[in-house]
C-alpha positions, 0 to 999 in steps of 0.5 A: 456452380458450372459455367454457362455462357450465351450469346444473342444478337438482334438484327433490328437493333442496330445489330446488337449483340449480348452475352450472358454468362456465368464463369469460375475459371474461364479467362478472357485472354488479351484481346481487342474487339471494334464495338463496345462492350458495357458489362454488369455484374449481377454477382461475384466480383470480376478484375481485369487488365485494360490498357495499362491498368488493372480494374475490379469491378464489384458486384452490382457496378458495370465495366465499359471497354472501348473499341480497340482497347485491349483487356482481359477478364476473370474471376477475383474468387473461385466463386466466379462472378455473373455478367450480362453485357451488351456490344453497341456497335461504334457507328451506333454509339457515335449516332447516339453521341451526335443525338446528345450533343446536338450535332455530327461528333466523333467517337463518344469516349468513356474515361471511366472503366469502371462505373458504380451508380445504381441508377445507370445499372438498372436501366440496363437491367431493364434493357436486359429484361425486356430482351429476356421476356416476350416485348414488341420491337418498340419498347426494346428499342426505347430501352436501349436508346434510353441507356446508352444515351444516359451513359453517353451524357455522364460518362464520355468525351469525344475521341479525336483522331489518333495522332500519327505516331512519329516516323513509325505510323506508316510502317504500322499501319502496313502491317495492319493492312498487311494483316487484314488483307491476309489474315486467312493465311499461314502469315509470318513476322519475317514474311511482313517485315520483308514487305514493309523493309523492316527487321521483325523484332522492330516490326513487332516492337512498333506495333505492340507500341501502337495497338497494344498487341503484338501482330500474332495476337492482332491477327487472332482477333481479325480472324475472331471477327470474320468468323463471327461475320461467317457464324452469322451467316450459318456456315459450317464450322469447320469451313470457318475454321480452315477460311480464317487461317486456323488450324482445324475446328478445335482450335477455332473452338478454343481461340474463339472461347478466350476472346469471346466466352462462348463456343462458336457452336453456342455463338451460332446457335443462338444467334439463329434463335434469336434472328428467327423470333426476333420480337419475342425471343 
């Protein structure tokens, strides 16, 4: 069967967003994302590679990716696999974990990347539901509280802050800034080794140690996420392109369609659709 891929967000869920998908050879490629992404897959069986470990998530379990962690993803058979996800936003996971517990925390954590326990499954089938069917705001909105805050009591601790890594920290966090402030820009290793004083292959060694990434691939993403900010927004695609720093439209097509599964075109599309019937989309 061929390969499909949506996306939808809401505006009045905390801004959340949804991919539904079926993929045969589509590969997500080593990436990171600043929400979570909680998965289910509705048939087939998917693998992935998540930090430094590598997972298979069967069929009728869910895959839970946190923020800033990088993965991939693919099909383990030529049958390929059906996946529905959900990206909860980290301030909105955070609001949840301070509901569970009674009080401000920090970020809820899910040690487990894999979960198989059918009950948690059909809660989010439910939520998945009823964003699928005409439904008031009221009971999307009881659907997803009642989902996340069930996975939020089994399946998280409370991240604490990253600890400085050594010497090396503040030099990494340059080029992270340095990345993020010029990530529309034809930017060079060589270019942000000079501004932090450093040589480049210790610049990239010390960030690849950091973030699990290295810089080229760190960028991508940036520029991924403020094009999806620009998507929302309706801007032109090619305008997109050329402002966050790729080389025409086709690439942006492709780069976007590795991390995300979907075209920029169907990204926007949908979201559009969504947004303009938000109660009974």
């Amino acid at each position: 069967m061929a390969e499909w891929s949506r996306y939808d967000h809401y505006p009045q869920l905390a801004g959340l967003e949804r991919l539904q998908a079926r993929f045969r050879s589509h590969a997500f490629t080593r990436h990171a994302h600043d929400y979570y992404v909680i998965g289910i897959i509705r048939h087939g069986v998917q693998s992935f590679e998540y930090g430094q470990r590598h997972y298979v998530t069967p069929n009728g379990a869910m895959c839970i990716i946190n923020p800033g962690e990088t993965h991939t993803g693919q099909a383990v058979t030529e049958h390929g696999f059906d996946y529905q996800a959900i990206y909860p936003s980290a301030a909105l996971m955070e609001q949840i974990a301070s509901e569970v517990h009674g009080h401000s925390t920090q970020l809820p954590w899910f040690d487990a990347a894999v979960i198989v326990e059918p009950d948690l499954v059909a809660q989010l089938q439910r939520l998945h539901h009823v964003l699928d069917v005409p439904s008031s705001l009221l009971e999307r909105e009881t659907r997803l509280i009642a989902a996340l805050t069930a996975l939020v009591s089994r399946h998280t601790s409370i991240r604490r802050p990253a600890m400085p890594v050594r010497y090396e920290r503040p030099a990494v966090v340059q080029i992270r800034d340095y990345i993020e402030e010029h990530y529309g820009e034809n930017i060079s290793l060589s270019q942000i080794a000079k501004v932090i004083h450093l040589s480049p292959w210790y610049a990239a060694r010390i960030f690849q140690q950091v973030y699990g990434l290295p810089p080229h691939a760190y960028l991508e993403g940036v520029r991924i996420r403020h094009a999806r900010a620009l998507l929302r927004q309706g801007r032109p695609l090619a305008w997109i392109a050329a402002t966050t720093g790729f080389v025409d439209q086709s690439h942006f097509t492709r780069r976007f369609k590795r991390h995300l599964g979907s075209t920029p075109g169907q990204y926007a599309q949908h979201h559009k659709i969504v947004q303009d019937g938000e109660l009974f989309s």
